[in-house]
N, C-alpha and C positions, 0 to 999 in steps of 0.2 A: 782347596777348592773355593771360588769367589761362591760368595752369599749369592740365592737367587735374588732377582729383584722382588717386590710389592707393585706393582705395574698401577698406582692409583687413576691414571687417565685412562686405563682399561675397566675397573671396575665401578669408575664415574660416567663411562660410558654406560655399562649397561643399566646403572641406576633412574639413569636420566630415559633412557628407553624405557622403561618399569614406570617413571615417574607419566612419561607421554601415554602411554599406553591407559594409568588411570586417570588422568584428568581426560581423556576420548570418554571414557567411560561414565563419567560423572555427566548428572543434567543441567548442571549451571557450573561456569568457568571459574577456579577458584582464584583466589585475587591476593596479592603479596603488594605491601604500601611499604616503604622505603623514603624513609624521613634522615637528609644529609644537610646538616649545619657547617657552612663554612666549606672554609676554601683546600681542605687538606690534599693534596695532588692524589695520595696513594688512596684516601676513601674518595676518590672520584672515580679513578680508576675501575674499584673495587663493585662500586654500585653500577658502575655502566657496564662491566660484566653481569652483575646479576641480573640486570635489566636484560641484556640479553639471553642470558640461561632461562629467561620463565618465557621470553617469546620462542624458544624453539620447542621449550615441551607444550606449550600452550596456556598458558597461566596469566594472568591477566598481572601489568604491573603497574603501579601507580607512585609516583616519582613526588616525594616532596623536598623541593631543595630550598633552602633560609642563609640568609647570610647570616656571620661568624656573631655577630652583636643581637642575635636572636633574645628578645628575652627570656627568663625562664620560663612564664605564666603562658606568654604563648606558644612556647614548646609543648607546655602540657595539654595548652590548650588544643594544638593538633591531633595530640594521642588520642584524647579524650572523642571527638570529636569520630578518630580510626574508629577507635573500640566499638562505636555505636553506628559506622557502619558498614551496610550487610554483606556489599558489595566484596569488601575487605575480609581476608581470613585469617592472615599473617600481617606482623606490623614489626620492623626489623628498624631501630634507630643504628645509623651508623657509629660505630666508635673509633676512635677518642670523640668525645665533643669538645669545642671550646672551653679554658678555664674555668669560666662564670660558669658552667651550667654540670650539677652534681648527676653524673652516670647514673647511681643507688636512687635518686629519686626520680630520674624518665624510667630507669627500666621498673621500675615498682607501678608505675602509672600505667604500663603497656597491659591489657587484661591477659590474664595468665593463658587462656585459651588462644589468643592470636597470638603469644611470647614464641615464634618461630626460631630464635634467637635460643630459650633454652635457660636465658636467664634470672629470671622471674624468680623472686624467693620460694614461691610456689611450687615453682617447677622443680627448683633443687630439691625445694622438701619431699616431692612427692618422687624424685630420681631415689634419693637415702632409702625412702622409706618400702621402694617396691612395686609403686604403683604408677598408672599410666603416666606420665610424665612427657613436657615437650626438652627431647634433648638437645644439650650442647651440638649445633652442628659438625666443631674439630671432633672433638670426641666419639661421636657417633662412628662418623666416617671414618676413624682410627678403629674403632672396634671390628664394622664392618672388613677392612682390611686383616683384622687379625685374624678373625676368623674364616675364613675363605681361607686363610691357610693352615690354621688350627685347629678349625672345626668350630660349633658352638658352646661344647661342654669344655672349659677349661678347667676341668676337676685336676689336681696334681700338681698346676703347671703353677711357678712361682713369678709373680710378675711385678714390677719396679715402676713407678711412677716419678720420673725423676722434675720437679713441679710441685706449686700449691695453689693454683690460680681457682678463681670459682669459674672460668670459662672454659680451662682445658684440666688442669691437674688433679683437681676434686671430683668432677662427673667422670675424669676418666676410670679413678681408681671404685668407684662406685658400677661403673657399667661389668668391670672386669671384676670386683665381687657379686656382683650379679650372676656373672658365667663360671662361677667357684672357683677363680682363683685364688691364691692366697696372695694378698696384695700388700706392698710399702709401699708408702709415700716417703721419696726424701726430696729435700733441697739443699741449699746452699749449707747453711747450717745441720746438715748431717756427718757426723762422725763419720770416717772413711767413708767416704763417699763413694771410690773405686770399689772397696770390698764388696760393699753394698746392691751396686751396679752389678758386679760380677756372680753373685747370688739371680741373677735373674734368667729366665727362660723367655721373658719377654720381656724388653726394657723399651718405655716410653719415654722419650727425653723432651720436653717441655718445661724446659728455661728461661730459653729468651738469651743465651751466650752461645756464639759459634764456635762451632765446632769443640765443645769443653767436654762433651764425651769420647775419651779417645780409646781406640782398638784395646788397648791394653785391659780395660773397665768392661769391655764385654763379656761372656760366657761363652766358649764355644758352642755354637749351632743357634742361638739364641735367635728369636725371632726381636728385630728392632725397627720400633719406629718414629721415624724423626719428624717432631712436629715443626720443630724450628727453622725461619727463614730469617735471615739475616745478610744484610750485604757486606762483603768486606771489600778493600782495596784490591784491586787487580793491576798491579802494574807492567804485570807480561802481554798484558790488551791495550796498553798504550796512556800517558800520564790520564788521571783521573778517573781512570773506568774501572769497574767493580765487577764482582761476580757474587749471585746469590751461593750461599751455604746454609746449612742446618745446623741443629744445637750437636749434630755427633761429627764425628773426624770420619769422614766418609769413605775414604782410601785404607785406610787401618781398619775400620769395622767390618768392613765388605769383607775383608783377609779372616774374618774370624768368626763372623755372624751365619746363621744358617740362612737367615732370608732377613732383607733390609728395605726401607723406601729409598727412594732417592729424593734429593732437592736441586730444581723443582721437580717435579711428575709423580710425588707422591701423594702428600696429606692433602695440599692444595687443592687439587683437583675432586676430593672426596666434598670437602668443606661444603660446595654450592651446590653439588649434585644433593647433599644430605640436607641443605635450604631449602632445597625445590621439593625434595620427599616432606620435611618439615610442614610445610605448606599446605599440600595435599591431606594429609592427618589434620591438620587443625581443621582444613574444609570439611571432609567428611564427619570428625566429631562432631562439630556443631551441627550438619544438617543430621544427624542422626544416618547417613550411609554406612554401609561396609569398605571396610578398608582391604584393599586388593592383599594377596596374599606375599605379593612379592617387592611389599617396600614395608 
């Protein structure tokens, strides 16, 4: 029997309602700044999506775009400037930036409270350590996912982290010892990797190589889900065209998985809906609100 699906454009859907519903609620519009250096085609893309996702829940957005020869001083100089105002709740730098300009030191500049983003040394520390924390938006939205089909208590369940990134691999395996799983982190450099994989009742693949998990590495019934988007050659679509895939063999796992995402309409769709919830939480912390019950 095929794997069910994880339908993430269904439950980005209802987050994004949850999400509108508390910004109606709230007295002042909360406000998300979006700083894109450079000419990257797919962080254009990426930001004129979110620009759109904060106008339909109601969120206020503010667009800072810099050409690719930004210097560093006035990169910062922009955060700096976020940080301190009021307007602004969330301050999200788009990634990759330009060569010249060091990721570790904008996202260190962003203040941990507006870090919507998740990546603030601050915020990891206080993810490790238990306490309110602003999360990784993949992560989240992968958790979210999991549970909706697993429930919240993952006591028992043994879960695989296949990744080590501080964006998706490390908050992952931290939210999922959170929910008591008993958690591995592997990567490349792990010893059978397949065996590894196949120990799992929930396997997150988070690589960055397509399609490198295949059917074979899964666990019968296993909940899996693939963070990965990658494009590979499609030449049945005619010379040059492509087709997105994920980091698992999607045909093969489905055969063997108990419930799976698909790429696209899985992670993706959680990612910006889990932005826009991100967002909301940083507003209401700072004005001292209550945060709705249902984000």
């Amino acid at each position: 029997m095929a794997a069910r699906l994880i339908d993430g454009k269904a439950i980005a859907a209802d987050l994004r309602a949850n999400v509108a519903s508390a910004v109606k609620a709230m007295p002042q519009q909360p406000g998300l700044a979006v700083v894109l250096v450079g000419d990257d085609p797919a962080s254009h893309v990426y930001v004129s999506a979110k620009a759109k996702a904060c106008q339909e829940v109601g969120i206020a957005s503010f667009e800072h775009r810099r050409p690719a020869d930004l210097p560093a001083a006035d990169l910062l100089a922009l955060i700096d400037s976020l940080n301190n105002d009021d307007q602004v709740d969330g301050i999200l730098v788009q990634l990759p930036l330009p060569e010249h300009l060091d990721s570790l030191t904008v996202i260190d500049a962003i203040s941990p409270d507006k870090d919507v983003d998740g990546f603030h040394v601050i915020n990891a520390g206080r993810l490790a350590t238990g306490q309110d924390a602003m999360v990784p938006c993949t992560p989240f939205g992968c958790m979210l996912m999991i549970q909706q089909h697993l429930g919240d208590d993952l006591s028992g369940k043994s879960a695989v982290v296949v990744g080590r990134s501080n964006i998706v691999g490390k908050p992952m395996a931290q939210l999922l010892l959170a929910a008591n799983a008993t958690v591995t982190i592997a990567h490349s450099r792990t010893p059978d990797l397949p065996a590894v994989c196949q120990s799992a009742d929930i396997l997150v693949a988070a690589a960055g190589r397509p399609q490198m998990v295949k059917g074979s590495w899964v666990k019968p019934g296993a909940t899996v889900i693939d963070v990965g988007i990658n494009r590979i050659p499609a030449p049945e679509r005619g010379e040059g065209k492509t087709r997105l895939v994920g980091d698992v063999d999607f045909s093969e796992a489905q055969a063997i998985a108990g419930a799976i995402t698909p790429v696209p309409g899985g992670v993706g769709p959680m990612t910006i809906a889990c932005l826009l919830r991100n967002t909301v939480v940083a507003a209401c912390r700072r004005r001292g609100l209550p945060l709705s019950a249902a984000l």
